[in-house]
C-alpha positions in Angstrom: -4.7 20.5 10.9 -1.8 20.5 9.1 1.7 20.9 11.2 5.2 20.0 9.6 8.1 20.1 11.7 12.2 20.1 10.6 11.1 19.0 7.1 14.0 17.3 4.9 13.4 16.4 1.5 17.1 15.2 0.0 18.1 13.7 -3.4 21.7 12.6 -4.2 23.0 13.5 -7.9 26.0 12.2 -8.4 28.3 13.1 -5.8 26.2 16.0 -4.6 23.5 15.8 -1.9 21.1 18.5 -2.6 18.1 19.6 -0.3 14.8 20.5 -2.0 13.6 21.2 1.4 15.8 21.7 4.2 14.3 22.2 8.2 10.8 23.4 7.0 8.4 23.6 9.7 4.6 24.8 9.1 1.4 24.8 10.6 -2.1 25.2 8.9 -5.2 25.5 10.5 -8.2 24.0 8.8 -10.2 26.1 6.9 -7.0 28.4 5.9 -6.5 29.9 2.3 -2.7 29.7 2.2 -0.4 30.4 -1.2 3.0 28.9 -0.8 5.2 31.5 -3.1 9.1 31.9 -4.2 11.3 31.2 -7.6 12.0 28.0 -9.6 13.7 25.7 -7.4 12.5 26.8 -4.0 10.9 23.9 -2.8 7.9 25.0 -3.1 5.8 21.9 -5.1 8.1 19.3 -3.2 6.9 21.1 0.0 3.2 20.4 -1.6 4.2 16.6 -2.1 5.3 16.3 1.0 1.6 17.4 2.0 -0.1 15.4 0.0 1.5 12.6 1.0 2.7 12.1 -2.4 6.4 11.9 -1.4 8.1 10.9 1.8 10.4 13.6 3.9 13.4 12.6 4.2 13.9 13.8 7.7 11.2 15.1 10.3 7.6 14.8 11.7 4.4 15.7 9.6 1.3 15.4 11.6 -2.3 15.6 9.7 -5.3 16.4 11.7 -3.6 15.0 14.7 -2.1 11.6 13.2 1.3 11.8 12.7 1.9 10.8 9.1 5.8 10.9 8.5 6.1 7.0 8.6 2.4 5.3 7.8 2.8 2.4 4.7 2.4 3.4 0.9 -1.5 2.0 1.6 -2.2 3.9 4.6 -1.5 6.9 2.9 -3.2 6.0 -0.4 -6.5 5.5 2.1 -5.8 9.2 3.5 -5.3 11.0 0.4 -8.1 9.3 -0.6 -10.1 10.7 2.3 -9.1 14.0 2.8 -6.8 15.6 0.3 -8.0 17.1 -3.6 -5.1 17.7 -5.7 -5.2 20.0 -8.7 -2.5 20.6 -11.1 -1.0 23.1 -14.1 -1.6 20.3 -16.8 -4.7 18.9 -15.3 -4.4 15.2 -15.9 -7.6 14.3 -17.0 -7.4 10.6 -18.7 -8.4 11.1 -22.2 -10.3 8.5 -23.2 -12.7 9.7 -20.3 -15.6 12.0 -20.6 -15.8 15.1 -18.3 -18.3 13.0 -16.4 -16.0 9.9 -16.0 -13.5 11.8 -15.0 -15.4 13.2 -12.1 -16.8 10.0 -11.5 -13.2 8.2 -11.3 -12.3 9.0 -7.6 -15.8 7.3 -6.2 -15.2 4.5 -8.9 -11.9 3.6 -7.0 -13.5 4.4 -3.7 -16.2 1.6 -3.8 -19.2 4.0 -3.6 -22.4 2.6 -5.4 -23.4 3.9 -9.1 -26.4 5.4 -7.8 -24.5 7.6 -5.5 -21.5 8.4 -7.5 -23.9 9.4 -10.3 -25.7 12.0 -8.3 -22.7 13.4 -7.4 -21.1 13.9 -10.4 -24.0 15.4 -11.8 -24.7 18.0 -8.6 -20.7 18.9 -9.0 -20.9 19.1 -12.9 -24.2 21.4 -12.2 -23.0 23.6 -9.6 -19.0 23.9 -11.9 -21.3 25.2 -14.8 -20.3 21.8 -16.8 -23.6 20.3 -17.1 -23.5 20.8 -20.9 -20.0 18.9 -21.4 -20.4 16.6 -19.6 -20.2 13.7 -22.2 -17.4 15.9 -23.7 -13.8 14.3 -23.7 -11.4 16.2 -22.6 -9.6 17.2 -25.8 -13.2 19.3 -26.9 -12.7 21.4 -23.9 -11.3 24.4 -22.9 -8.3 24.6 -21.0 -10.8 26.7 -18.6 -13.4 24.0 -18.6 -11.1 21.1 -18.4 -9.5 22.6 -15.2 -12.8 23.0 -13.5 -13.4 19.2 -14.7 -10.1 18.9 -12.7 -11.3 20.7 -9.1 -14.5 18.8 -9.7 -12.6 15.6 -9.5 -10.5 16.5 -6.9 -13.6 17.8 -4.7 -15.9 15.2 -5.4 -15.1 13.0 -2.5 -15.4 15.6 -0.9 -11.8 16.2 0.8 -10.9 18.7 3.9 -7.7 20.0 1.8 -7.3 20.8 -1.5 -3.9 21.0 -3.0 -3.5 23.2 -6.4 -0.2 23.4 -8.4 0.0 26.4 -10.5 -3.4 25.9 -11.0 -3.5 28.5 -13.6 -0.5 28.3 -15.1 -1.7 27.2 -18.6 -4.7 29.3 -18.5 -5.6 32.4 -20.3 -5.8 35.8 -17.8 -9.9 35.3 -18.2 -10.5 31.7 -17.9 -7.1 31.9 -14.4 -9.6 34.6 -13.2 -12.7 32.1 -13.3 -10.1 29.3 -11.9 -9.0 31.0 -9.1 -12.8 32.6 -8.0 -14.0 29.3 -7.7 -11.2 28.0 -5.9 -11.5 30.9 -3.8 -15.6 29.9 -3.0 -14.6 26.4 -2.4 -12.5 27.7 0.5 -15.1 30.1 1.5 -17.2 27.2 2.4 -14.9 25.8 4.3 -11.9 24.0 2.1 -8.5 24.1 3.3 -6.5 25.4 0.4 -3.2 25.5 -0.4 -2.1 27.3 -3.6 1.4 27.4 -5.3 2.4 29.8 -7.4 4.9 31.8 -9.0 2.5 34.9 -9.5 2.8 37.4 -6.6 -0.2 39.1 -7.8 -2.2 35.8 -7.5 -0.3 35.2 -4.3 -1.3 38.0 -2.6 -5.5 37.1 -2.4 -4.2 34.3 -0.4 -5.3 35.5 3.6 -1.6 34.3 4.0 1.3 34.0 2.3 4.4 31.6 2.8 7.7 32.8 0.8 10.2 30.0 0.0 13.9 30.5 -1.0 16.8 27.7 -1.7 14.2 24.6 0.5 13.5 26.9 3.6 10.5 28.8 4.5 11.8 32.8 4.1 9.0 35.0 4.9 5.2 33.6 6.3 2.7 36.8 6.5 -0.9 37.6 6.6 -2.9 40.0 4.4 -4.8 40.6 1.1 
């Protein structure tokens, strides 16, 4: 589904070129539960970027479900992450003046999709995320728990093929990153590609497989619980 090959991502500061990735090739098969793993620095949430079509590699080829991707206009892959790809982050970017609803609802406002529609979605995803009682909540009378499953709910309500989560936990309590993770965990179970970075070996590890980065290159890819 997903297949990267000879990856570059460069910046130039100052009079230095430096690689936050450098020759990364990867393949992901749909339906994988993958956590991308190494230190500060590693490459590791450029390499999700470069996924998610949110940045462009610098150098290399980056095929998604059979399309190759590397070169496609700033629209073209606006319309795919649209499409197929959830993102969910440490801080959880919800816009404020939104409800937990409206958040939800947001993605399939921007999509075109009728009120009717988008309506009944929210409200099956707000159900089935245990939310139904905030949702008319804004996001500052959450919890960071809740407003992270407003997050997935958002980034799953169009109902993607790959879901992308950034330290999902990171700014979590141990209890409410437990709930986070279970649910991102059943999500995949029913058939969600995911791809998980983190800096938390322990959280790595429930991954089925686990990719290591050091210094932009992929050091160590391994399967196991």
């Amino acid at each position: 589904m997903i297949r990267l090959q000879a990856i570059q991502r460069k910046f130039v500061v100052g009079d230095q070129t430096v690689y936050a990735l450098n020759g990364v090739s990867l393949e992901v098969e749909h339906g994988e539960y993958l956590s991308i793993m190494g230190p500060s620095g590693s490459g590791k949430s450029t390499l999700l970027n470069i996924i998610g079509l949110l940045d462009h590699p610098t150098s290399g080829q980056y095929w998604l479900a059979g399309k190759d991707v590397t070169g496609l206009a700033d629209e073209e892959r606006a319309e795919i992450r649209r499409e197929k790809i959830g993102f969910v982050f440490q801080l959880f970017h919800l816009v404020a003046r939104l409800t937990a609803a409206g958040n939800v609802e947001l993605p399939l406002t921007l999509a075109g999709l009728p009120r009717p529609e988008r309506e009944e979605r929210v409200r099956e995803l707000l159900a089935a995320y245990g939310l139904t009682a905030r949702a008319r909540h804004l996001p500052g009378q959450l919890s960071g728990g809740e407003r992270q499953r407003v997050a997935i709910a958002r980034a799953t309500v169009t109902r993607p093929e790959i879901l992308l989560a950034d330290e999902p936990t990171g700014n979590l309590d141990r209890s409410s990153g437990r709930e986070i993770i279970e649910l991102l965990e059943s999500l995949n179970r029913q058939g969600l590609t995911l791809l998980l970075v983190t800096h938390d070996p322990q959280l790595g590890r429930r991954a089925a497989r686990q990719v290591q980065m050091r210094d932009g290159r992929i050091s160590g890819d391994g399967r196991g619980g």
